[in-house]
VOPAGU-2260 file (C-alpha; in pm, 1 decimal, decimal comma):
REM VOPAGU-2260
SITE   aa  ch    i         X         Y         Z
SITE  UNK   A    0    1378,2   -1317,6   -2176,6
SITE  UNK   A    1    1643,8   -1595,6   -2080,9
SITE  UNK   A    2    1500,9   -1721,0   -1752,0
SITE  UNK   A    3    1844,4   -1901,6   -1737,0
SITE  UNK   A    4    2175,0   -1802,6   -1846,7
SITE  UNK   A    5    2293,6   -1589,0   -1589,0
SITE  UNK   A    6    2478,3   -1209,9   -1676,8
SITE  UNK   A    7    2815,2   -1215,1   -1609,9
SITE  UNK   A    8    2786,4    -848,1   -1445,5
SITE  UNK   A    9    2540,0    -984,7   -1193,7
SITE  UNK   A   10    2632,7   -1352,3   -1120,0
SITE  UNK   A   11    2717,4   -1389,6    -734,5
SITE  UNK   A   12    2683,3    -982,4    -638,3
SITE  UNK   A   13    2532,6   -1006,9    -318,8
SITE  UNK   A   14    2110,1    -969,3    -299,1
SITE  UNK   A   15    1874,9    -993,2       2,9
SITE  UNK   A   16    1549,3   -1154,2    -101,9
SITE  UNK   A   17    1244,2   -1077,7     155,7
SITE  UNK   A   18     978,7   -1324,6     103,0
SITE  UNK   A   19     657,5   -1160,0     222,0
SITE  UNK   A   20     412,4   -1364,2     469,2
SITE  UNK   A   21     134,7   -1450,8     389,5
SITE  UNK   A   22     154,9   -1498,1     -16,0
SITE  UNK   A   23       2,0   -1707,2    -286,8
SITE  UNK   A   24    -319,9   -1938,3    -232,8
SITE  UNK   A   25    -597,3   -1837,4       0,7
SITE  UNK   A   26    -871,4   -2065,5     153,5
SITE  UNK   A   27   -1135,7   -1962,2     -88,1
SITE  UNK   A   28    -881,7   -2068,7    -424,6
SITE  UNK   A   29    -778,5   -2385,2    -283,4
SITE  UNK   A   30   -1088,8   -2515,1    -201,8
SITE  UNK   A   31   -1190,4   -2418,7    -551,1
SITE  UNK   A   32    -936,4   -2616,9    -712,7
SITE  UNK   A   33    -973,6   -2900,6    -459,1
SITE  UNK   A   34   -1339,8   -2867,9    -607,5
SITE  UNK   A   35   -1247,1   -2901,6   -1002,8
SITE  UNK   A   36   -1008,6   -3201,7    -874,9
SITE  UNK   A   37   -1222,1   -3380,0    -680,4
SITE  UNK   A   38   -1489,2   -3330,0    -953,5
SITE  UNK   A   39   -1268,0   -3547,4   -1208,8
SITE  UNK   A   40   -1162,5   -3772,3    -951,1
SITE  UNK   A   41   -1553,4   -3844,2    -849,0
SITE  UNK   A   42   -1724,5   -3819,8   -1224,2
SITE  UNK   A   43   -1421,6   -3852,7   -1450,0
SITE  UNK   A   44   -1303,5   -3612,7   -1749,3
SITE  UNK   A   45   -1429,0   -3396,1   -1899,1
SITE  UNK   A   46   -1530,6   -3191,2   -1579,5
SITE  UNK   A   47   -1606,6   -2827,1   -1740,2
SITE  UNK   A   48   -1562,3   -2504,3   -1545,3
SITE  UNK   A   49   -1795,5   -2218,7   -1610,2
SITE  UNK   A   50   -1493,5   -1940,0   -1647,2
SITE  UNK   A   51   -1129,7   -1937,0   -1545,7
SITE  UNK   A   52   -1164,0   -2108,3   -1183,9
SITE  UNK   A   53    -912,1   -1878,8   -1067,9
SITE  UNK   A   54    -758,9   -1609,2   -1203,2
SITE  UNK   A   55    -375,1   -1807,6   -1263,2
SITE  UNK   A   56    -246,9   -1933,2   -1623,3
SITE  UNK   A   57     -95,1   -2195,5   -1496,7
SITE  UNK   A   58    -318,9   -2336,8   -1230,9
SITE  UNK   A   59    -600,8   -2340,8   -1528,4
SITE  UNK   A   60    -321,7   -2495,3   -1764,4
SITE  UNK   A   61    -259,3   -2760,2   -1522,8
SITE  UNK   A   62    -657,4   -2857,9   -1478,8
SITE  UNK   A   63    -695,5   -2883,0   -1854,2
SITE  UNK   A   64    -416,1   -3100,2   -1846,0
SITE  UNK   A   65    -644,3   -3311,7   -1569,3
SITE  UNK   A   66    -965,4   -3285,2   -1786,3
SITE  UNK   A   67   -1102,7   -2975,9   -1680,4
SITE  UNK   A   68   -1308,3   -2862,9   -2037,4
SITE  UNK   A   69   -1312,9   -2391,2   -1940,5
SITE  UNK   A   70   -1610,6   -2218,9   -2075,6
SITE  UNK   A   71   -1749,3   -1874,3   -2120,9
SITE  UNK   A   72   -2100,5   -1945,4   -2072,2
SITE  UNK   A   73   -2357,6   -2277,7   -1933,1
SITE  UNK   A   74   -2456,5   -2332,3   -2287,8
SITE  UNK   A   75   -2148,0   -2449,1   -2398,9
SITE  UNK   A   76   -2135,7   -2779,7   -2162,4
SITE  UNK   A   77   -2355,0   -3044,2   -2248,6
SITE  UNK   A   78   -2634,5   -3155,7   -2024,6
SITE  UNK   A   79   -2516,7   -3472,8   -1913,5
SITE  UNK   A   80   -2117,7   -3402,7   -1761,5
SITE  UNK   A   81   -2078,8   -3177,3   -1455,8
SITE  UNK   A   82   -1985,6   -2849,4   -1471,3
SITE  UNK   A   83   -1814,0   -2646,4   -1167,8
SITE  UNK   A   84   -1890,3   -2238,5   -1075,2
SITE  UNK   A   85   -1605,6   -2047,8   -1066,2
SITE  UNK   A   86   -1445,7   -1851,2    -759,3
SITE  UNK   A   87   -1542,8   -1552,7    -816,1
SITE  UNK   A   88   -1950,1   -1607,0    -813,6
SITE  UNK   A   89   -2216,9   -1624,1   -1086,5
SITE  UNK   A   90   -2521,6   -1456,0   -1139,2
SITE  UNK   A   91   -2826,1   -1639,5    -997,8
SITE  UNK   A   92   -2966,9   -1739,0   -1321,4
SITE  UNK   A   93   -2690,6   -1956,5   -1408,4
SITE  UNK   A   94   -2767,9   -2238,4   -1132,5
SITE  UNK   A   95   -3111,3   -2190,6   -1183,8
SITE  UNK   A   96   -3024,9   -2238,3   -1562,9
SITE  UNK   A   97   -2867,5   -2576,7   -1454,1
SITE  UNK   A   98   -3127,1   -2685,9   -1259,6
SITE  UNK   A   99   -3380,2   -2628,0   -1531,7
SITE  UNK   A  100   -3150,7   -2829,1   -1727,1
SITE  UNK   A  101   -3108,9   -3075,8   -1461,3
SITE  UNK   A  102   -2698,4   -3079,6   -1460,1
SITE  UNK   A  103   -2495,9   -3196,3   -1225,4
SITE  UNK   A  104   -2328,9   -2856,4   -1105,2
SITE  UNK   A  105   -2062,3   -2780,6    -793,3
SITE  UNK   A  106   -2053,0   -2410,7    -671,2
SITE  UNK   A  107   -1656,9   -2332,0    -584,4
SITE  UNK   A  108   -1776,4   -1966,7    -482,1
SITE  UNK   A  109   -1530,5   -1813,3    -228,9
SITE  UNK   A  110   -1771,5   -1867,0      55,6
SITE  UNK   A  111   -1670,1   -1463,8     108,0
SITE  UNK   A  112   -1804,7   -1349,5    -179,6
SITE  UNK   A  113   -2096,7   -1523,4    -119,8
SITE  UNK   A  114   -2077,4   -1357,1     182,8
SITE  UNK   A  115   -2124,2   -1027,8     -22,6
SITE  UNK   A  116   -2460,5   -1178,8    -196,1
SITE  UNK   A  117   -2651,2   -1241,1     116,0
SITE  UNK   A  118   -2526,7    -921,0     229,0
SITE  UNK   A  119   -2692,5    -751,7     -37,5
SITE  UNK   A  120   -3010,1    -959,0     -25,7
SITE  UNK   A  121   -3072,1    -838,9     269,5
SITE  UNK   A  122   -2995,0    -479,9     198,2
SITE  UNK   A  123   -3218,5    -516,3     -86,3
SITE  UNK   A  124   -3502,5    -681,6     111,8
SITE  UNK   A  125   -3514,4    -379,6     356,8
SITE  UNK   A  126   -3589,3    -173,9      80,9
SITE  UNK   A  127   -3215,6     -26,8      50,0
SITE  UNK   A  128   -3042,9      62,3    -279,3
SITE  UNK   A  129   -2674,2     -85,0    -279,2
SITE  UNK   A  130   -2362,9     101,9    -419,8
SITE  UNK   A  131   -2078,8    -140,0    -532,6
SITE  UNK   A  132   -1761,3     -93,6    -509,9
SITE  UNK   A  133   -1599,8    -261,5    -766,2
SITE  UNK   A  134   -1449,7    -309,2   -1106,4
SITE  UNK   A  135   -1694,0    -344,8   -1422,1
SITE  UNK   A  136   -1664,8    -676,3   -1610,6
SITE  UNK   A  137   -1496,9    -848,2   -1336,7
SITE  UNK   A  138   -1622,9   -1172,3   -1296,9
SITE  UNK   A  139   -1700,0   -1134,9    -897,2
SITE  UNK   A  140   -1902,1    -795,7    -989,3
SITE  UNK   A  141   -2062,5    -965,5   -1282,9
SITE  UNK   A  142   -2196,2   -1216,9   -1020,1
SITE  UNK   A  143   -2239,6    -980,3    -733,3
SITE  UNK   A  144   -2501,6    -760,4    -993,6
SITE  UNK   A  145   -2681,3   -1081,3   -1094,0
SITE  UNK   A  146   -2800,2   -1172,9    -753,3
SITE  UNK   A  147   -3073,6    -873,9    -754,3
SITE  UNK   A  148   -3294,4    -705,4   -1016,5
SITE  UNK   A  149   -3168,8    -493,3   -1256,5
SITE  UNK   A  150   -3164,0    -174,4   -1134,1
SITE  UNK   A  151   -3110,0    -247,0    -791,0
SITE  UNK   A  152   -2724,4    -225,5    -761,3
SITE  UNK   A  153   -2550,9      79,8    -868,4
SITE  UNK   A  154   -2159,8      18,6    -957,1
SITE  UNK   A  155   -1919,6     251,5    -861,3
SITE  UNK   A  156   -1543,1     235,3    -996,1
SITE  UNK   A  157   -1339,1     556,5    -869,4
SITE  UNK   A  158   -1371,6     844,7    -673,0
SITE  UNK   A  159   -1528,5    1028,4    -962,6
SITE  UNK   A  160   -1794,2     773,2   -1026,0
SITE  UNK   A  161   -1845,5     880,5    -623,5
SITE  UNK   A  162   -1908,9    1216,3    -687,5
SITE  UNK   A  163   -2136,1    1162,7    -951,8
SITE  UNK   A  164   -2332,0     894,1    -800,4
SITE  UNK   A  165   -2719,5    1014,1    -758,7
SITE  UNK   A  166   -2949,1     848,6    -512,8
SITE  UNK   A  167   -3230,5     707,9    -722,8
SITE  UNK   A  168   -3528,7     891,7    -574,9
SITE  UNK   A  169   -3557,2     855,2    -214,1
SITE  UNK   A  170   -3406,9     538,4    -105,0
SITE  UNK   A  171   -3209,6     509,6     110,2
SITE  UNK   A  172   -2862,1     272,2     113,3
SITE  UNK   A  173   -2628,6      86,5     174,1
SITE  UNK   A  174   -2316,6     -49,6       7,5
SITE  UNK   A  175   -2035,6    -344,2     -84,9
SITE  UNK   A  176   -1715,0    -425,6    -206,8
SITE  UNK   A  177   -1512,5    -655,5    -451,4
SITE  UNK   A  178   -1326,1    -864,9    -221,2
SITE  UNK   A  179   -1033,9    -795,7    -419,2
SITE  UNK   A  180    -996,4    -444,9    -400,5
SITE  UNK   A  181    -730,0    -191,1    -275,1
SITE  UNK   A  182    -814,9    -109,8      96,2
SITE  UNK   A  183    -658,9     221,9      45,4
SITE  UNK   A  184    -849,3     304,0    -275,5
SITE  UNK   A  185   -1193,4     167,0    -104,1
SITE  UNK   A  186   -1118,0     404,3     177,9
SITE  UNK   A  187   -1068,5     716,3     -59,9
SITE  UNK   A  188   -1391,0     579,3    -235,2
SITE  UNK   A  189   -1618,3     547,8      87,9
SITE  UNK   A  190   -1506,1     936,7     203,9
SITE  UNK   A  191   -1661,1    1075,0     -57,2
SITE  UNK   A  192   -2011,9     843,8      -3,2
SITE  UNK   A  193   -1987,6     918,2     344,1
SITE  UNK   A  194   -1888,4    1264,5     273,6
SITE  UNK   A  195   -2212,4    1275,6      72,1
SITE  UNK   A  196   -2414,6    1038,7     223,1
SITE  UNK   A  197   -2377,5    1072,3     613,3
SITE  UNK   A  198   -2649,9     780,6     708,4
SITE  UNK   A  199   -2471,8     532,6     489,2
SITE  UNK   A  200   -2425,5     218,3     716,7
SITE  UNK   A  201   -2121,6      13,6     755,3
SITE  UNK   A  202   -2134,0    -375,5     602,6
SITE  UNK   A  203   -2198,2    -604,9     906,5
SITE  UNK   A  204   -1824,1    -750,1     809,3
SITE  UNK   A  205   -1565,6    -609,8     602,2
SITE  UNK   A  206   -1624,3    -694,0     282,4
SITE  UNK   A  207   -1268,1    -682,4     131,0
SITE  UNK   A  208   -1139,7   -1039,0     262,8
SITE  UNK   A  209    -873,4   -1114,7     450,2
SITE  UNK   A  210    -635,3   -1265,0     226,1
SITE  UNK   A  211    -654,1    -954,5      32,8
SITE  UNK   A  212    -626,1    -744,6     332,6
SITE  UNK   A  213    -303,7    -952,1     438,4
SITE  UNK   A  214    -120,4    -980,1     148,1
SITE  UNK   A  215    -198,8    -621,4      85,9
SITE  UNK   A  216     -55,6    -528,9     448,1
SITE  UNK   A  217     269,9    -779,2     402,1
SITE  UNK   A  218     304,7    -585,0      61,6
SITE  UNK   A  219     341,7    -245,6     229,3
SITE  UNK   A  220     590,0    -404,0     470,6
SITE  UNK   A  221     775,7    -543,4     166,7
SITE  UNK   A  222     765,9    -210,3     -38,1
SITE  UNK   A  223     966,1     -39,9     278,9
SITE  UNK   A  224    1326,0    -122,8     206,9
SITE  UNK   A  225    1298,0    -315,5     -91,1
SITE  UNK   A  226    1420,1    -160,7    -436,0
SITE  UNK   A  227    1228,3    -433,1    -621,5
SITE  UNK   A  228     896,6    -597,1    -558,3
SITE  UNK   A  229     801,6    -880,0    -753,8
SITE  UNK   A  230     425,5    -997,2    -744,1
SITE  UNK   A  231     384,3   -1333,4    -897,7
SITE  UNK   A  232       3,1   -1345,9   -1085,6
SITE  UNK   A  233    -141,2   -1327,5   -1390,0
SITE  UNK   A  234    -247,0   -1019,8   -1521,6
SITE  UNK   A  235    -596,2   -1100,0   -1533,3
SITE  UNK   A  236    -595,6   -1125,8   -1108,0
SITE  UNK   A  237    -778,8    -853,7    -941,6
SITE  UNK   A  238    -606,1    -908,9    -623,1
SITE  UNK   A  239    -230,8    -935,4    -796,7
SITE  UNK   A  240    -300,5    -612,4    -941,3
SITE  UNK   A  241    -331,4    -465,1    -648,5
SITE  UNK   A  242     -64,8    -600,0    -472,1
SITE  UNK   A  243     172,9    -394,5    -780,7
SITE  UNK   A  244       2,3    -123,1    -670,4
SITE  UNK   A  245       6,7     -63,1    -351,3
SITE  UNK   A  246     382,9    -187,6    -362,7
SITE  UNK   A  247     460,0     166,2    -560,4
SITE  UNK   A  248     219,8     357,2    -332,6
SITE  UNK   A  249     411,7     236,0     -11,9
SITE  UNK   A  250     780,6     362,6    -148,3
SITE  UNK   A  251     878,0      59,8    -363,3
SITE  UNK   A  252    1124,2     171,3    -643,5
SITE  UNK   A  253    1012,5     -51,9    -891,9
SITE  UNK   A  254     690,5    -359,3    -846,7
SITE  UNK   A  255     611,2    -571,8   -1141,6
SITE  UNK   A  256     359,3    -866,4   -1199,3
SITE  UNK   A  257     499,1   -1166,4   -1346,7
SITE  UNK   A  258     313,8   -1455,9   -1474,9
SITE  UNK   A  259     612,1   -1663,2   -1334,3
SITE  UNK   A  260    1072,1   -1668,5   -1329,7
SITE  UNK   A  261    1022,9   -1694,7   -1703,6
SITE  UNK   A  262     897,5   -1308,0   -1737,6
SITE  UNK   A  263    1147,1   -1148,0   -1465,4
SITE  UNK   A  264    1323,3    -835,2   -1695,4
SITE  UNK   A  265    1664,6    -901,2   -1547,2
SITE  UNK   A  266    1754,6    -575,8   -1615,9
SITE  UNK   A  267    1501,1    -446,2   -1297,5
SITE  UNK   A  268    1818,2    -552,2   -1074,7
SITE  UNK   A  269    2078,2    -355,1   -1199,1
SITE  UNK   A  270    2258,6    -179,9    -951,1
SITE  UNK   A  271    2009,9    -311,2    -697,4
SITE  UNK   A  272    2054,5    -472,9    -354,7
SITE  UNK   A  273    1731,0    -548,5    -220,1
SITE  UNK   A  274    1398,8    -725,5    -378,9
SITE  UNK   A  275    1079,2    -862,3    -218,4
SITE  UNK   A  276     897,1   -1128,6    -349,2
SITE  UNK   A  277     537,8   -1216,1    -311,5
SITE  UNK   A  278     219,0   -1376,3    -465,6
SITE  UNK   A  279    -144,6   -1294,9    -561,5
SITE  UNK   A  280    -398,5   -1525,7    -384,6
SITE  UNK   A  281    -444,3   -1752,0    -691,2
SITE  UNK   A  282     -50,8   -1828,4    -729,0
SITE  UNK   A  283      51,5   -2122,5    -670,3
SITE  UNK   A  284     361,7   -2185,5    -397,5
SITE  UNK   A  285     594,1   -2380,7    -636,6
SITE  UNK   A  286     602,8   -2087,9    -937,3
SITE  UNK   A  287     684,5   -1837,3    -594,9
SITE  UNK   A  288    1041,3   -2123,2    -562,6
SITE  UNK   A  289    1100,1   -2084,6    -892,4
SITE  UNK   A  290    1179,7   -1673,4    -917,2
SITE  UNK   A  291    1356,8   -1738,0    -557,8
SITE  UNK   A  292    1548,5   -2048,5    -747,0
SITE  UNK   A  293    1624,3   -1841,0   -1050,4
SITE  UNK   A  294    1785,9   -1491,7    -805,7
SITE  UNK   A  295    1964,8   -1795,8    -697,5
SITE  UNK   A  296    2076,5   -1872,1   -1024,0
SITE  UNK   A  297    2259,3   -1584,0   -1064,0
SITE  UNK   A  298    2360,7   -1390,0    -704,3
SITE  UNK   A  299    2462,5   -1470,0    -402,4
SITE  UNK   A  300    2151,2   -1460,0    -231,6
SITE  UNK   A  301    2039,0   -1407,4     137,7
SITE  UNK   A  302    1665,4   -1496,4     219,3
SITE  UNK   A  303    1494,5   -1361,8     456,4
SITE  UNK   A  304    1142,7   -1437,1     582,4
SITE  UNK   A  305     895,3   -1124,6     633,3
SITE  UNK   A  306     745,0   -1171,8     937,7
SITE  UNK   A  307     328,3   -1150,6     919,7
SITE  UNK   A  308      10,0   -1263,6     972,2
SITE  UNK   A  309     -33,3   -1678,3     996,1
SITE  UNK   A  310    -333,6   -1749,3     820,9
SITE  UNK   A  311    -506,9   -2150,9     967,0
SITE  UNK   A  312    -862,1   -2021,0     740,2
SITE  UNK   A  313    -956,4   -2311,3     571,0
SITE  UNK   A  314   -1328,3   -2381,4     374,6
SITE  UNK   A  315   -1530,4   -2672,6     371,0
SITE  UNK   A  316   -1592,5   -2839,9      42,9
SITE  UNK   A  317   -1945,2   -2932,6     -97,6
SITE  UNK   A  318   -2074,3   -3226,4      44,0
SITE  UNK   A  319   -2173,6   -3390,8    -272,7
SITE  UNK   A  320   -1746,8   -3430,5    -296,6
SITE  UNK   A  321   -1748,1   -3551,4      89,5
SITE  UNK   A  322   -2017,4   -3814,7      54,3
């Protein structure tokens, strides 16, 4: 698509662009790129990443370009440069792989899904069998799973998987979420559990976080009046996803993911006044100026700031950085 020659049937018609509030980077993503940075500033390149530090092309793109070396798994970095844990968590035997290796190794783990793990250890040391909601093969469930026994975490993906779900034996138990889920698909998820299991306890905190719980609110606001939402994220991003989503479930017309202004379909705007703009929690602010910059490019545009919740969360980084 030609991110830059504007249509002549669409150059200066009139648009209102609502920019949602929040959007883009939460606490726990920039402290885990702060991490990866600081890494190469501290030991030097290469600095290699156990997985995608976030789920964004181009924030990943830009750390290679830094000297950030991405891998799939610990035995592909050598024992003597330091490697960095992604957001989203990692099983427990993968620092205790590093240790026995005796790496140098930062944990950039959204301090909320870690949050999740000592949730569960403690549901598991009271003898409790956990349900989690989640998605399989996501990195954050991957690591969420790996933090008990086998056997002691049952995953549980849609309402179906609810029905179905047997107790095993007579345990009793409790349950957590992804932190990037849908708050609305959680909720029709935990009726059925409660529905079936009445002495299921809450979390002590919510476990869906509350980036995702405030984009996902600023979403709905956008979706109501807006003919157009675009949600800027890779399509890898668990929480992007769901923004889409729960754009179309709250009236939007049309919501698409875009990587970034490249990828807009200008076709979406035909005969459109209206579009709202937002970002997943690992997009970056200046690719969110770009799609603004580029409906610039080609109508007269009137911008318009969402009002919503202010977020001041911010995460400490490891002190071996701080030093």
């Amino acid at each position: 698509m030609d991110a830059f020659a504007p249509s002549p049937d669409t150059a200066l018609r009139p648009l209102t662009v609502r920019m949602a509030t929040p959007r883009g980077f939460c606490a726990g993503v920039d402290r885990a790129i702060q991490i990866v940075e600081r890494a190469i500033e501290k030991f030097g390149a290469p600095v290699y990443v156990r997985h995608e530090i976030v789920h964004n092309k181009h924030v990943v793109d830009r750390l290679k370009s830094l000297g950030a070396v991405f891998v799939k798994e610990l035995d592909e970095c050598p024992d003597d440069r330091p490697v960095v844990f992604s957001a989203h968590g990692v099983p427990k035997s993968v620092p205790a792989t590093a240790r026995s290796r005796e790496m140098t190794f930062l944990d950039a783990t959204c301090p909320l899904v870690s949050k999740v793990h000592v949730e569960a250890e403690r549901h598991h040391a009271n003898g409790r069998h956990i349900i989690l909601i989640g998605h399989a093969g996501h990195p954050e469930v991957v690591g969420t799973l790996g933090q008990l026994p086998e056997g002691a975490i049952s995953l549980v993906e849609t309402v179906e998987d609810a029905e179905a779900f047997q107790r095993p034996g007579d345990a009793p138990l409790a349950y957590a979420t992804q932190t990037t889920l849908s708050l609305d698909d959680t909720s029709e998820i935990l009726k059925v559990l409660k529905r079936r299991f009445p002495e299921l306890p809450d979390p002590h905190k919510e476990d869906i976080c509350y980036a995702t719980t405030n984009r996902q609110e600023a979403v709905k606001r956008l979706a109501d009046g807006s003919d157009l939402v675009l949600v800027v994220g890779s399509k890898n991003s668990s929480n992007s996803i769901r923004l889409v989503e729960v754009a179309l479930r709250a009236g939007a017309s049309n919501a698409q993911l875009i990587d970034d202004a490249s990828h807009i379909d200008w076709a979406w705007l035909d005969g459109i006044s209206t579009v709202g703009v937002t970002a997943g929690a690992s997009a970056p602010e200046p690719l969110v100026q770009a799609v603004v910059q580029a409906l610039q490019d080609r109508f007269a545009v009137t911008l318009a700031d969402d009002p919503g919740e202010r977020e001041t969360v911010t995460f400490k980084l490891p002190r071996a950085l701080t030093a």
